[in-house]
C-alpha positions as CSV (number, residue, x, y, z in Angstrom):
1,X,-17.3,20.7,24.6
2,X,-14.0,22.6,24.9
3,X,-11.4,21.8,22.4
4,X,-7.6,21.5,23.6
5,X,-5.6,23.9,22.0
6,X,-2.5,22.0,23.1
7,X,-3.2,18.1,22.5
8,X,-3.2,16.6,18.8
9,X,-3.4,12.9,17.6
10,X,-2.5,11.7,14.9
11,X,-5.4,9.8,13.1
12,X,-4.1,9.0,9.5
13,X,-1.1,9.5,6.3
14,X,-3.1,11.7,3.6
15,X,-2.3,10.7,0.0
16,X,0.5,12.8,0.1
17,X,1.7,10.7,2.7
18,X,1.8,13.6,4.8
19,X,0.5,13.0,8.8
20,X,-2.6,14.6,9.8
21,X,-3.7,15.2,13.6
22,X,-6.9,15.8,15.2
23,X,-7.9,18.1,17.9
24,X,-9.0,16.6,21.4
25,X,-11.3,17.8,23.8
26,X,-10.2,19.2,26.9
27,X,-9.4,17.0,29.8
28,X,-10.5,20.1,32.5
29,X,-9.5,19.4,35.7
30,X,-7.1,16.4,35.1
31,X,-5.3,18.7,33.3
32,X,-2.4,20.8,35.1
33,X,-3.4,24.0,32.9
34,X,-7.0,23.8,34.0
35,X,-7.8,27.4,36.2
36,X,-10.1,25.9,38.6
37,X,-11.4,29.5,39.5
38,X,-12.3,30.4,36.0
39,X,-13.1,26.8,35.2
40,X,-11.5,27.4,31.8
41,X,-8.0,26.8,30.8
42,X,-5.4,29.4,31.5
43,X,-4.0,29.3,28.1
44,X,-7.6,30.4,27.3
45,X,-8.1,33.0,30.0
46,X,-4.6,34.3,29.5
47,X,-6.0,35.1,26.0
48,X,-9.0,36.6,27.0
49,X,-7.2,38.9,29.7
50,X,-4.5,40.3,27.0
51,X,-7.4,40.7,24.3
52,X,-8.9,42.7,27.3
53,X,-6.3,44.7,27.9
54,X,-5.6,45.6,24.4
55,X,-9.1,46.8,24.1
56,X,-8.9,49.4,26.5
57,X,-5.6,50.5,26.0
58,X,-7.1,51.1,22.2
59,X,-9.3,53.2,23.9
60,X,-7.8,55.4,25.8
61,X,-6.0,57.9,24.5
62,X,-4.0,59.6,27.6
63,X,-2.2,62.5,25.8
64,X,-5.7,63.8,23.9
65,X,-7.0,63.3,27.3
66,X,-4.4,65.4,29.4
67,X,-4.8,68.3,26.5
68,X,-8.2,68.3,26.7
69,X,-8.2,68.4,30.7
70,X,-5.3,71.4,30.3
71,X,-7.1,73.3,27.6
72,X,-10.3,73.5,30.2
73,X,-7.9,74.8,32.9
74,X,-6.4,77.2,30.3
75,X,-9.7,78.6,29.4
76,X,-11.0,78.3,33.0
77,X,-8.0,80.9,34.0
78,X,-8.4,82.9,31.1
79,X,-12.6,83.2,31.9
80,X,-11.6,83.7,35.6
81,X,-9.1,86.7,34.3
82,X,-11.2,88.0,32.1
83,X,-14.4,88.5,34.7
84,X,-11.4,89.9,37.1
85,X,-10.6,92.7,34.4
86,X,-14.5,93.4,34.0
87,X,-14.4,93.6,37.5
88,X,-12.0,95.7,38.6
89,X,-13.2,98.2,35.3
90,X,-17.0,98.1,36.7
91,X,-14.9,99.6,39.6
92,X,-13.0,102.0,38.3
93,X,-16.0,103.2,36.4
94,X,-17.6,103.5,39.5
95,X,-15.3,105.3,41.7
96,X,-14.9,108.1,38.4
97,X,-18.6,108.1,39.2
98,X,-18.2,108.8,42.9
99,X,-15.6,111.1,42.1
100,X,-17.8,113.3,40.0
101,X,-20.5,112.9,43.0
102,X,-17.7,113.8,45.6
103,X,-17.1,117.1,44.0
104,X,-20.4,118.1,44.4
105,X,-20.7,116.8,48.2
106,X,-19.4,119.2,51.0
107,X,-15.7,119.1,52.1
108,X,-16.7,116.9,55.5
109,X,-18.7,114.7,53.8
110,X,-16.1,114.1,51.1
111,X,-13.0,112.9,53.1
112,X,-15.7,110.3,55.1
113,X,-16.7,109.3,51.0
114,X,-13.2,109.2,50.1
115,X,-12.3,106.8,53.3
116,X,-15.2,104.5,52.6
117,X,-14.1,104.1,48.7
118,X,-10.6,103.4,50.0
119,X,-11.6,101.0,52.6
120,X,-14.3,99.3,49.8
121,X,-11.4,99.2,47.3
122,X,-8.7,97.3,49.8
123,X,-11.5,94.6,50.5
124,X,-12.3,94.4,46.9
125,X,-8.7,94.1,45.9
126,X,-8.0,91.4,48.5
127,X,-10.5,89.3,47.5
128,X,-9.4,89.4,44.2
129,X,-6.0,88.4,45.3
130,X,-7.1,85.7,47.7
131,X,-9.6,84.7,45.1
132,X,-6.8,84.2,42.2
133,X,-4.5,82.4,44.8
134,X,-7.5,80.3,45.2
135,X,-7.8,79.8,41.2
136,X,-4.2,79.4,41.2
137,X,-3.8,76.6,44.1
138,X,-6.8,74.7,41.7
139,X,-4.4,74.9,38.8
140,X,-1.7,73.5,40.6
141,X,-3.5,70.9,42.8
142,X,-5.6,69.6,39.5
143,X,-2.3,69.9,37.5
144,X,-1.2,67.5,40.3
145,X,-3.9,65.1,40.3
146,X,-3.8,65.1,36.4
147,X,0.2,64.5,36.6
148,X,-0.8,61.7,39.6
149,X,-3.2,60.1,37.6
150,X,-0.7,60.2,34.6
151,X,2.0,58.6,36.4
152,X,-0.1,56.0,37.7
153,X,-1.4,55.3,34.5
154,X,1.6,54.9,33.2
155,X,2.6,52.7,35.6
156,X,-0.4,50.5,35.5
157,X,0.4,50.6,31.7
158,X,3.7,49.1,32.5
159,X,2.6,46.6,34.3
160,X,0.3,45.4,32.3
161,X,2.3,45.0,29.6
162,X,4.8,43.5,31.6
163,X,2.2,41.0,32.4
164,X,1.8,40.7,29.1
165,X,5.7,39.9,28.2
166,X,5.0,37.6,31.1
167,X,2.4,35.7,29.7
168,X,4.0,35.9,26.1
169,X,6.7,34.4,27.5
170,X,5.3,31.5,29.4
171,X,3.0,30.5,26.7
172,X,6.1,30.4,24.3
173,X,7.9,28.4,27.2
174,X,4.7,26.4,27.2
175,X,4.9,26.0,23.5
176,X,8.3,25.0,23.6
177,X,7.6,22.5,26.3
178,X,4.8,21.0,24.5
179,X,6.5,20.7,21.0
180,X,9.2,19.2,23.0
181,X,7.1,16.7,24.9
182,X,5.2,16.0,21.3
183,X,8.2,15.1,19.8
184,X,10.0,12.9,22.3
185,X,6.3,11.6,22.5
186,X,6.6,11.0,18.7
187,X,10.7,9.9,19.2
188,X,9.7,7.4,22.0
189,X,6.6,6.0,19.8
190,X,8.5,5.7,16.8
191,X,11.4,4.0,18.8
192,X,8.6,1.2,20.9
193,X,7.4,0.9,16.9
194,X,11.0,0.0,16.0
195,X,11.0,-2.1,18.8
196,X,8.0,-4.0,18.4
197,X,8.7,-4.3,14.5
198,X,11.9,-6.0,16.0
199,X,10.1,-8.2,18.0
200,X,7.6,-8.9,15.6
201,X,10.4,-9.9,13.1
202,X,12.7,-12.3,15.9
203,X,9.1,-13.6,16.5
204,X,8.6,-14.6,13.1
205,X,11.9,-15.8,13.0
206,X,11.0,-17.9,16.0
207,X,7.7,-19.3,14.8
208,X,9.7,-20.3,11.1
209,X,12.4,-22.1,13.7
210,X,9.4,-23.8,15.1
211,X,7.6,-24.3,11.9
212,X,10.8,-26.0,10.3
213,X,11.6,-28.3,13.8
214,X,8.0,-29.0,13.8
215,X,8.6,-30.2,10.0
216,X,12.0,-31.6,10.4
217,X,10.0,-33.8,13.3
218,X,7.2,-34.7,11.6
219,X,9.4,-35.8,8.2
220,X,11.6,-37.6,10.5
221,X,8.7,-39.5,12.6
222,X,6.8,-40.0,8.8
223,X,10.3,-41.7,7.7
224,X,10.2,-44.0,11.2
225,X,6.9,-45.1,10.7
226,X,7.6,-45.8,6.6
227,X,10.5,-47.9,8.3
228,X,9.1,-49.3,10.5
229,X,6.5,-50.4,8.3
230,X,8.8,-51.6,5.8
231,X,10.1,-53.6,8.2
232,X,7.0,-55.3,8.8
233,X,5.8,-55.6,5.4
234,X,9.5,-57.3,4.9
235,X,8.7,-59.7,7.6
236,X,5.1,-60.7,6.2
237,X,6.7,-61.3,3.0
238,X,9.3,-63.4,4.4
239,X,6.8,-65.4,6.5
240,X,4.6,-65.6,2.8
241,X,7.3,-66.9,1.3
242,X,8.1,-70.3,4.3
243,X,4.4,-70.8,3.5
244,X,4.4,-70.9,0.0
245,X,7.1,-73.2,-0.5
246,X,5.3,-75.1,2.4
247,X,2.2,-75.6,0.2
248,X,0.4,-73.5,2.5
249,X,-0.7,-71.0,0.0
250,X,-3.8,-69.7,1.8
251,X,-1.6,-68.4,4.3
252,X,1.1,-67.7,2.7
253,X,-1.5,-65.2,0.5
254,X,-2.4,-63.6,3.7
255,X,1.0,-63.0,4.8
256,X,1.7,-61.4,1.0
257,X,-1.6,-59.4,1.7
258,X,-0.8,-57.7,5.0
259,X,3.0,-57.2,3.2
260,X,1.2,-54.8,0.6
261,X,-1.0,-53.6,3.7
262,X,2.1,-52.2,5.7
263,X,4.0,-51.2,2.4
264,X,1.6,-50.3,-0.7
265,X,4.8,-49.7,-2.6
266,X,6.5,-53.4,-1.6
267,X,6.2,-54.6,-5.6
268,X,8.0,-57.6,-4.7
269,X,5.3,-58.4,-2.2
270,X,2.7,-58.3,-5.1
271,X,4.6,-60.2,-7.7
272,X,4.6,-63.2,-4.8
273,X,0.6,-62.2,-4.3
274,X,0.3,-63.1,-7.7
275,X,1.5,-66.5,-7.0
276,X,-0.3,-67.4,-4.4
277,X,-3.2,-66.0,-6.0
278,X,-2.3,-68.5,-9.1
279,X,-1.7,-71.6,-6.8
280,X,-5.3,-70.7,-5.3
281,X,-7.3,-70.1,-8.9
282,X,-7.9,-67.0,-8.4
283,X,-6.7,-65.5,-11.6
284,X,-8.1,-62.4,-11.6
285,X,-6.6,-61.0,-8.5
286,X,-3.9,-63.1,-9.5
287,X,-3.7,-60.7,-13.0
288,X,-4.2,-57.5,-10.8
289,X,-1.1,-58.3,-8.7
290,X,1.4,-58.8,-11.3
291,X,0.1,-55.7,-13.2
292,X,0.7,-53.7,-9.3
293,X,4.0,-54.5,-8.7
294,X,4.9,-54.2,-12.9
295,X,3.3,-50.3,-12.3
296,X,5.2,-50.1,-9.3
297,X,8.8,-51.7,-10.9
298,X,8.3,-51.6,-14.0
299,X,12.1,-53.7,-14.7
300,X,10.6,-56.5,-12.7
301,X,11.4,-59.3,-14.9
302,X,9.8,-62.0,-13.2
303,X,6.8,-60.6,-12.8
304,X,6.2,-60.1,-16.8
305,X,7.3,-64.0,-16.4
306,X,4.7,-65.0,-14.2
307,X,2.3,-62.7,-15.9
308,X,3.0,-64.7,-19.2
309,X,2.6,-68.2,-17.4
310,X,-0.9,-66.7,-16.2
311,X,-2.0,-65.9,-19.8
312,X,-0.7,-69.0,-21.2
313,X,-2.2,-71.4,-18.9
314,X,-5.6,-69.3,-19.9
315,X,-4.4,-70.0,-23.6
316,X,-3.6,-66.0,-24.8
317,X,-0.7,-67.2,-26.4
318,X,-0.1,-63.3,-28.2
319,X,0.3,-61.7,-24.8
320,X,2.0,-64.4,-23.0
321,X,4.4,-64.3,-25.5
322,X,4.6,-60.6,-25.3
323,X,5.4,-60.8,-21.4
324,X,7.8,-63.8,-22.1
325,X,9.7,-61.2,-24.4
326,X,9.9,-58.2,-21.8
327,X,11.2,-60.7,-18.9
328,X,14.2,-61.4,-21.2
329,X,14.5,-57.7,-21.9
330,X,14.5,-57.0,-18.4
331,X,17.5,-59.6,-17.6
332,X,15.3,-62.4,-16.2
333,X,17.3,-64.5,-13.0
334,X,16.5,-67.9,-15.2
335,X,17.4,-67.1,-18.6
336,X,16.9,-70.4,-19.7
337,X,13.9,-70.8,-18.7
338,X,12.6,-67.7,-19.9
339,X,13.0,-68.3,-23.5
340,X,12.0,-72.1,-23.1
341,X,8.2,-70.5,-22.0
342,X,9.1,-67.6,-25.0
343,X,9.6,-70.9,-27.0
344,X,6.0,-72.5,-26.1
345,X,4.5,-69.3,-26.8
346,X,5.7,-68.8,-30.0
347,X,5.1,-72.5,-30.9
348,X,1.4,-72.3,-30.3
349,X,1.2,-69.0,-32.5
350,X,3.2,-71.2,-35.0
351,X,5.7,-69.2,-35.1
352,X,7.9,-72.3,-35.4
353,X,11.1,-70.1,-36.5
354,X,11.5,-67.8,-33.6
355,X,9.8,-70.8,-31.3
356,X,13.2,-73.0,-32.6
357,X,15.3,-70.0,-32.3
358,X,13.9,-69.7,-28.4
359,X,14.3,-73.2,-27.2
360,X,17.7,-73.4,-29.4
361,X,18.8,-70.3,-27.1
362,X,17.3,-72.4,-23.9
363,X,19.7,-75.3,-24.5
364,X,22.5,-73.8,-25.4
365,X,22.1,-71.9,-21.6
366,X,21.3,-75.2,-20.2
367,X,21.5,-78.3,-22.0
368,X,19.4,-80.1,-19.9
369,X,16.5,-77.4,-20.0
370,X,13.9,-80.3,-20.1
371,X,10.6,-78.1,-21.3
372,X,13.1,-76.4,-24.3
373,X,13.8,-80.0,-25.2
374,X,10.5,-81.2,-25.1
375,X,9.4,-77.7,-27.3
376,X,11.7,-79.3,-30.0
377,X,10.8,-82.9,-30.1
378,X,7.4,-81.1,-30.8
379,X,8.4,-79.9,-34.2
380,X,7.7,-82.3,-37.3
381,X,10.7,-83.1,-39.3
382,X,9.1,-81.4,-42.3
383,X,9.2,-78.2,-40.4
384,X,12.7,-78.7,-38.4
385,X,13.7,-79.0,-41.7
386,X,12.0,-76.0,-42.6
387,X,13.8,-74.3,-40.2
C-alpha cells in the first residue's frame, strides 16, 4: 500500500499539546495527481525522473570526454605524420640508391630510369597529398560530429534541467496549493467547530429554558392540585363539622377522615378527628389525632384542650393538667373554661392552691362559669380556709 505524500490527518494533541498527523494511503485513481500510465503518482514519478536524470548527468563527464576524443585525433594525426615522414625517407633513401645504380647504367637506359623515378615519385607524392586531405577532411568532419554531439548535448542538458525547474516549480506550486487547501481545511473546520460549539451552547440554553418551563409547569400544576385539594379537604371538614353538631358523629368522622385524606397537613381537620373519635369511644385514635394536628400546629390551643379532656375522662390527672396548662399558654378561644378544666385537674392531684387559684381566675373571666363554681363548692372549709 502506497502512502500519500500529500494527505495528513490529524489523529491526536501529544502531552505537549502539540497536534500530530498521520499519513494516509493513496486514493490512486480518485486522485487528480494519479498518472494513470505509470499507475503511480506523478509527484512520485516526477521524483524518480529528476533522481534519474541527476544520475546520469553525474556520470557523464562531457569536457573529459571531448579531450579524450581530441587527444586520439591529435595522436592519430601525429602517427599519420609520422608514417608520412618514414615514408617519404624510405623514398628518398631509395632513389639515392637508384641514383648510385643509375650511374653505373648506360646513358639510354638512364634517362628511361630517371623518367620512371620521376613519374613513381609524382604518384607517390599525390597520394600522399590526397591521402592527408583525406586525414584532414576526418579531422574536421569528426571535429564536427564531436562539436554536433556537444551542442546537442548541451542542449538536451538544457532542457532537462529546464524540465527540471519545471517540475521544481510545480511541485512548489503544488505545495503551496496543498498547505493552502490544508489550512483553509483547518480554518473552515475550526470555524464549523466554533459553530457547532455555538450551537451546542444556544442548545443547552434551550434545553435549561425547557427544563425551567417544564419546572415552572410542573410547580405550578403541583400548587393547583395542593389547591385544589385543600379546597376539598376544607369542604369535608366543613361537611364533618354540620354532622357533628348534628349528632351524627360516624359521619361526621368520615367526613374529618377524607379531610386529612385530601390535605395530610389540614391540623384543624385532625383536632375535629379527635372529637369525633372521642364521641365514638375510640380513644386511641382519638389520642393519635390530637397528637397529629399538635405535630402539625404545634400553637393549637384547643387541641392540648381536648387532649386534656381525653386524659382526664381516662383519669391521668398529671398529664391532663399538663395539656390544660399549654392550652392557656397558647391563648385558648375559651379562657374561662380552660382554667376551670386546669382547676379540676389540679383538684384531683390535690393541689387545692393552684386548683383555687384556677377556678378563682375562671370566675373572675365569667362569673357564671358553672363547672369553676362547682370546683369550689368542692373544697372543704378547712381547706378554703387553708387557702
Amino acid at each position: 500500500m502506497t502512502i500519500c505524500p500529500i494527505i495528513l490527518k490529524q489523529t491526536k494533541k501529544n502531552e505537549n499539546g502539540l497536534e500530530e498527523w498521520e499519513r494516509q494511503p493513496c486514493l490512486e485513481e480518485a486522485c487528480s495527481l494519479f498518472y494513470a500510465k505509470k499507475k503511480k503518482c506523478s509527484l512520485y514519478h516526477n521524483s524518480e525522473a529528476i533522481h534519474e536524470v541527476r544520475n546520469i548527468m553525474d556520470r557523464i563527464d562531457f569536457v573529459s570526454s571531448f579531450q579524450v576524443i581530441k587527444s586520439g585525433l591529435d595522436a592519430l594525426q601525429t602517427g599519420l605524420s609520422g608514417e608520412i615522414r618514414a615514408h617519404q625517407e624510405e623514398i628518398k633513401g631509395r632513389q639515392d640508391v637508384i641514383q648510385e645504380r643509375i650511374g653505373q647504367i648506360p646513358g639510354e637506359l638512364s634517362g628511361k630510369v630517371q623518367d620512371l623515378i620521376q613519374a613513381f615519385s609524382g604518384d607517390l607524392n599525390l597520394s600522399i597529398q590526397a591521402l592527408q586531405v583525406e586525414v584532414k577532411a576526418l579531422n574536421e568532419k569528426l571535429s564536427g560530429k564531436i562539436q554536433e554531439t556537444l551542442s546537442a548535448s548541451e542542449a538536451r542538458l538544457e532542457s532537462m534541467e529546464k524540465e527540471i525547474e519545471k517540475g521544481w516549480r510545480q511541485g512548489e506550486e503544488l505545495h503551496s496549493m496543498v498547505s493552502a487547501g490544508r489550512r483553509e481545511a483547518v480554518e473552515k473546520m475550526e470555524a464549523l467547530m466554533g459553530k457547532t460549539h455555538e450551537e451546542m451552547r444556544a442548545l443547552a440554553d434551550g434545553q435549561r429554558k425547557i427544563e425551567s418551563y417544564y419546572d415552572d409547569q410542573k410547580r405550578l400544576l403541583t400548587e393547583e392540585v395542593v389547591r385544589r385539594k385543600k379546597e376539598e379537604s376544607r369542604e369535608h371538614n366543613n361537611q364533618g363539622v354540620v354532622f357533628f353538631y348534628k349528632g351524627a358523629h360516624e359521619a361526621s368522622a368520615l367526613a374529618f377522615e377524607k379531610a386529612v385524606a385530601c390535605d395530610p397537613e389540614y391540623a384543624e381537620a385532625f383536632n375535629n378527628l379527635g372529637l369525633a373519635y372521642t364521641e365514638l369511644d375510640r380513644p386511641e385514635e382519638a389520642v393519635q389525632a390530637f397528637k397529629k394536628a399538635l405535630s402539625l400546629r404545634p400553637d393549637l390551643a384547643e387541641a392540648y384542650n381536648n387532649l386534656g379532656l381525653l386524659y382526664y375522662t381516662a383519669m391521668d390527672y398529671e398529664r391532663a393538667s399538663e395539656m390544660f396548662s399549654k392550652s392557656l399558654d397558647q391563648g385558648c378561644r375559651d379562657q374561662s373554661m380552660g382554667y376551670a378544666n386546669f382547676g379540676n385537674s389540679l383538684y384531683q392531684l390535690q393541689r387545692y392552691e393552684e386548683a383555687l387559684d384556677a377556678w378563682s381566675r375562671a370566675l373572675k373571666i365569667n362569673p357564671l362559669n358553672r363547672d369553676a363554681k362547682k370546683g369550689l363548692s368542692l373544697l372543704k372549709p378547712q381547706e378554703q380556709g387553708a387557702v
